[in-house]
N, C-alpha and C positions, 0 to 999 in steps of 0.2 A: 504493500500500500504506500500511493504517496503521504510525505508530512504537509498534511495540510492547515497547518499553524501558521507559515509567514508566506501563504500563496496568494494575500487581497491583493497586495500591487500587482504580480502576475496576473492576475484575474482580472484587474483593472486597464491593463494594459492592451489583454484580449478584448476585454468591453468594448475599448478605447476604437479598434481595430475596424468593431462589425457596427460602433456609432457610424462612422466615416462610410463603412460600405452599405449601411442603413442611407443616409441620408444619399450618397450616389444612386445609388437603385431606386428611389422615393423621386430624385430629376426625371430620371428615363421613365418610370411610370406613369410621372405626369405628364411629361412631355408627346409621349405617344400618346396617351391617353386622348392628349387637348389634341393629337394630329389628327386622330381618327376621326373623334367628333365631329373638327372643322370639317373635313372631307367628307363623312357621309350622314352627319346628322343622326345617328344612331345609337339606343342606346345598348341594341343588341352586340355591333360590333365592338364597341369598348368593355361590357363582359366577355366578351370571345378573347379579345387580347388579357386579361386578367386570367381568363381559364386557362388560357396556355403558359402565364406564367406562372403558374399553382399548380398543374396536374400532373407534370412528369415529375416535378418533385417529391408529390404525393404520392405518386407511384413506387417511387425507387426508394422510398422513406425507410421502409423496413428492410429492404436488404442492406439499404448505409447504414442501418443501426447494429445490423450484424456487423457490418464491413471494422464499426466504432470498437467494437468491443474482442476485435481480431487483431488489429491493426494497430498503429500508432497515429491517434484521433486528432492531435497537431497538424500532422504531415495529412490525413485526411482535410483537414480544413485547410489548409494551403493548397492543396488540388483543387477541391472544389470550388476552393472562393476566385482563384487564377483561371480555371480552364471557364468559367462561367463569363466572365470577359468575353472569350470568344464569340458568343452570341452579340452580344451589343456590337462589336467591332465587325461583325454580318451585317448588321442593319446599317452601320456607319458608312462602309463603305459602298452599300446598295444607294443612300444618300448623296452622298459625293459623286456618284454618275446621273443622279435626276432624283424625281421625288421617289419614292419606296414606294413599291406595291403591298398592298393590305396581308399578299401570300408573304413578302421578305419580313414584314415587320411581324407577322405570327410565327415564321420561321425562327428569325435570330430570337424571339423571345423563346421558343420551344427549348433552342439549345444551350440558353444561358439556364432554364430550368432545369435542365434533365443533370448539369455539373452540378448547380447548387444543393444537389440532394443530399449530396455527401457532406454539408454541413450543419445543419439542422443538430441531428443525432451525435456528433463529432461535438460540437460544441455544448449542448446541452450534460454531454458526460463530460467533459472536460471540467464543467464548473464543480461537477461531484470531486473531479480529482483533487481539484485545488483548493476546497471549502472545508468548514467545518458544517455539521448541519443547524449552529446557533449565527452562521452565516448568511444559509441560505435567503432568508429571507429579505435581506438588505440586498442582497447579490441581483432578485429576482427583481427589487423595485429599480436600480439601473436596466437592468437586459429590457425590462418594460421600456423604460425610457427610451433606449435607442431603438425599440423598435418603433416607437411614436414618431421619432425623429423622419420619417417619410412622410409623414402628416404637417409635423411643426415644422419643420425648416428648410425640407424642400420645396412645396408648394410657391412658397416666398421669392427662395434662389431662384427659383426656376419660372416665375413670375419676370424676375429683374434681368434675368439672362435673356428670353425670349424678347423682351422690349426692345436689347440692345443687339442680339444676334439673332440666331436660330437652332432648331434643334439639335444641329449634328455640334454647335459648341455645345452641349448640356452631355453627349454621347461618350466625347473625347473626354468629359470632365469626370465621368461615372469610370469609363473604361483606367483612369489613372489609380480611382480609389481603391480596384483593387492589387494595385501592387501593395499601398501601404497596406491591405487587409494581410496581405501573406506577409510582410515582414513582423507584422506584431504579432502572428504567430509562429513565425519563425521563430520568433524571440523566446518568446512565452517558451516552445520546446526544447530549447537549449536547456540541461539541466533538469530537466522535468521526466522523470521516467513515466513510463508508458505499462497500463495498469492491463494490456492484453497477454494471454497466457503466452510462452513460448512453443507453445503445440497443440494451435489450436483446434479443436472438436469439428466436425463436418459443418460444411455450412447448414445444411437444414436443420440437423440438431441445434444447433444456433440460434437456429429461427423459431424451430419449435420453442426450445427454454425461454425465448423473451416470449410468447405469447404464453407460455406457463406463468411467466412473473406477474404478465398482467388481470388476463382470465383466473389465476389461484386464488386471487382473493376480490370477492364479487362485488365488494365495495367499491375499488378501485373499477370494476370493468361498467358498473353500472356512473360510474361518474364519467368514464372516459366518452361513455355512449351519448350521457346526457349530454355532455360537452358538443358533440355533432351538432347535437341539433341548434346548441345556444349557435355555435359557428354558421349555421343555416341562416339564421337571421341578422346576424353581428354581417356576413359577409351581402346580402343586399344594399344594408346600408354603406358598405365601402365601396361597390360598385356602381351605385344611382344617384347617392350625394353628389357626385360631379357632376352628373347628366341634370340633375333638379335646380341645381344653381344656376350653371348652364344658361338653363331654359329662360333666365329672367336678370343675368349678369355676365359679363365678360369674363374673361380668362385671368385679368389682374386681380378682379373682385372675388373670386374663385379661391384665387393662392391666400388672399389675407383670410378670406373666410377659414381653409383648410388649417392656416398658419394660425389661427385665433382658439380655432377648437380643439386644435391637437395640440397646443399649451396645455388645456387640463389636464393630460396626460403627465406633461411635463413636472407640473407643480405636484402632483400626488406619486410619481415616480419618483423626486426626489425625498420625498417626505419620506418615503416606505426604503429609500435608498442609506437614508440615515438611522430610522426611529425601525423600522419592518415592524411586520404584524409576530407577535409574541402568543397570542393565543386566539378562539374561537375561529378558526381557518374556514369553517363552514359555515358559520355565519358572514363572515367577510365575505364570502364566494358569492354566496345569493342574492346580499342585502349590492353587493355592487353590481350584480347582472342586472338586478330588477330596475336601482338607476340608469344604468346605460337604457334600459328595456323604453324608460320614462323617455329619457334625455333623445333617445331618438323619433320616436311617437313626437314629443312638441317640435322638433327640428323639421317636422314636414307639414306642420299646418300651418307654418305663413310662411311668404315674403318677403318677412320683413328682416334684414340684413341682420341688425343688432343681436334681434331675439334668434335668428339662426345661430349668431353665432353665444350666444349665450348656451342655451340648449347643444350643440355640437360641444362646448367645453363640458356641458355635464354628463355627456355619453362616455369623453373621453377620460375623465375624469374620473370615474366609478369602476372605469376598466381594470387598471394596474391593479385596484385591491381583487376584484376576481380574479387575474393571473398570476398575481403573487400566491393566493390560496390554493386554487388549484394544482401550482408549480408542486408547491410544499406537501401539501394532503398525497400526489403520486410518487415525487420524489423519495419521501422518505418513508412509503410500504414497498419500493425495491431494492433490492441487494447492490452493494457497489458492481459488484461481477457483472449485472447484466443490466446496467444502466442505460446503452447503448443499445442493444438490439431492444431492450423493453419500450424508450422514447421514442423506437423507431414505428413500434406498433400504437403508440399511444398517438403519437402525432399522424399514425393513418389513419385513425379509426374518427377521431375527435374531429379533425381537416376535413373527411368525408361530406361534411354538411357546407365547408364550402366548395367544393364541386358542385354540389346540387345549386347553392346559390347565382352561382356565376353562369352556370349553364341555362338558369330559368329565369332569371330575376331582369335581366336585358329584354327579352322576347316578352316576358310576360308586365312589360311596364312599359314597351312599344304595343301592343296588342289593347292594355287599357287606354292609351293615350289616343288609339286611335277608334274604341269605343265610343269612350267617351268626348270625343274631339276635342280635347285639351291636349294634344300632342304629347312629346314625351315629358314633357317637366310633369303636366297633372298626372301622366303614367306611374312615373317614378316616386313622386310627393306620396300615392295612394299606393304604393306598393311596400315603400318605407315606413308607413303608418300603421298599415298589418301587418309588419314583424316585428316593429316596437313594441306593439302590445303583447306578441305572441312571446316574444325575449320576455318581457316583463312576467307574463301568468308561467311560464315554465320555469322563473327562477324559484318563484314561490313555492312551485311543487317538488323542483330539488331540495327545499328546507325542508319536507317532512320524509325525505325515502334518509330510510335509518342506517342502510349501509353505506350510506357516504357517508352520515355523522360517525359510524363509528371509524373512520379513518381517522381521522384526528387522536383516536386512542393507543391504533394500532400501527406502530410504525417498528421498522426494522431500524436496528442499530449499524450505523454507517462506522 
């Protein structure tokens, strides 16, 4: 086992690492995002571009978490985070000969997803290596924070860039971050022994034991599951919020708005960064789903810029204590051994709901919009509405199923 007593600056430093390649990938999401839009007005196409950067991930989620738990999970995460470049630097240079076709920009997304698989799982056990578990909690309100940082700080950048250039500067900007993403964990592995056996077991045994870790204990599987479907409705609203703004504001008004509400995040990730949640994990879990559940339901009954963005900070805001909870309640009923392949199955099973999102939530809020002839903003507004509510009543009923309260009792010694 590593000593993981003076591994926070290490840990800090990886944070540090996938902040930077958080907020790179947050440009190019927007960036295309707003390309597509302009181009076709749709809100289907810009879920199809989010689908293909989420599903091959999703896919290869469980074998990277085997790969984690075989391998040396540093040098995993320097592959993934390097070869995933290569996708954007597809699209870049599709750019550089004329505009992109809708085939190149799903393409280079397809294949900056299908390398980034191998990070996920890779770094998720990495923080086990390096923590204590009266760490984890603080550990988890940063990793929240940089992942908000695609919401808080890129929308902004990528606002001010676009006024003064165009896409393929924001592409070349993303494509740089991740070198720095592989030197900080280059760093981090120097020095840092690697917790995979020397001879390791077949890979489908592998794969079976992480779904024994997860499925063994029905508490954890019934939370994982429940988690799908919060993700079913959390991921609508990451996909339609652009398209509903859209509908009734430019692309500038757009980045402040995104850059305003994913501050919540900000402020309650550092809070949780310093202070963490110390006890009731399943109550933190719920009582923050059923806010976001709120905070998204009022973000689509008006208009009006202010209270959007008011409401979008308290979606974003109520977030981090539910992923801090969750992180913790899974984290610590599995075994350091199979931390890797078990994130790998946990992050399939949970993410499942958003594939359904991204593949319905487009179509089916072009389809209302053109029911009800309110184009796509009314589409999206009324499709964002029924899943706020529906986030909201399914937190509530996670507070009474008993095998998830009893995780908070029942944790394995790390």
């Amino acid at each position: 086992m590593t000593d993981t007593k003076n591994n926070y600056g290490k840990f800090l430093l990886l944070w540090a690492g996938e902040l930077i390649s958080s907020i790179g990938g947050g440009l190019t999401s927007f960036g295309l995002g707003l390309y597509i839009f302009q181009k076709t007005g749709s809100a289907a196409d810009m879920a199809l571009l989010t689908l293909l950067g989420f599903l091959p991930a999703l896919v290869l989620k469980v074998p990277a978490g085997v790969l984690a738990d075989r391998y040396d999970r540093r040098l995993l995460m320097m592959i993934g985070d390097g070869l995933s470049g290569l996708g954007v630097l597809f699209i870049l240079i599709c750019m550089l000969k004329g505009d992109a076709a809708l085939w190149q920009i799903y393409v280079g997304t397809t294949i900056s997803s299908v390398f980034s698989a191998l990070l996920e799982p890779s770094y998720t056990a990495t923080i086990t290596d390096l923590l204590t578990k009266e760490q984890y909690s603080k550990a988890n309100g940063l990793v929240s924070m940089a992942g908000s940082a695609r919401y808080l700080f890129s929308p902004v950048i990528a606002g001010f860039l676009l006024a003064v250039s165009d896409i393929k500067l924001i592409l070349i900007i993303d494509i740089c971050t991740f070198f720095l993403t592989v030197v900080a964990a280059a760093v981090v592995r120097h020095g840092l022994k690697t917790s995979a056996p020397k001879d390791p077991e077949p890979f489908f045994k592998s794969m079976k034991d992480g779904w024994k870790a997860v499925s063994g204990k029905k508490g954890l599987l019934v939370l994982v599951v429940a988690s799908s479907l919060i993700c079913l409705f959390m991921g609508v609203f990451q996909v339609l919020a652009e398209s509903f703004v859209l509908s009734f504001a430019d692309s500038k008004t757009l980045g402040v708005v995104e850059t305003l509400a994913a501050s919540g995040m900000l402020v309650t990730g550092i809070i949780l960064g310093i202070r963490g949640i110390k006890k009731h994990f399943v109550r933190a879990l719920w009582m923050g789903l059923a806010v976001s559940g709120i905070g998204m339901t009022l973000f689509a009954v008006t208009q009006n810029k202010i209270l959007i963005c008011m409401f979008g900070f308290l979606f974003f805001a109520a977030l981090p204590f539910a992923n801090n909870s969750l992180d913790y309640l899974a984290r610590t009923n599995i075994p350091d051994e199979l931390q890797g392949r078990a994130w790998g199955f946990i992050g399939f099973i949970s993410q499942l709901g958003y594939v359904a999102a991204y593949a319905l939530c487009g179509v089916t809020a072009d389809a209302i919009g053109r029911i009800t002839g309110g184009g796509v903003g009314q589409g999206s507004s009324i499709t964002i509405l029924f899943s706020g509510i529906c986030l909201t009543v399914a937190a509530v009923i996670m507070s009474r199923i008993k095998k998830i309260r009893e995780l908070e009792q029942n944790t394995v010694e790390g």
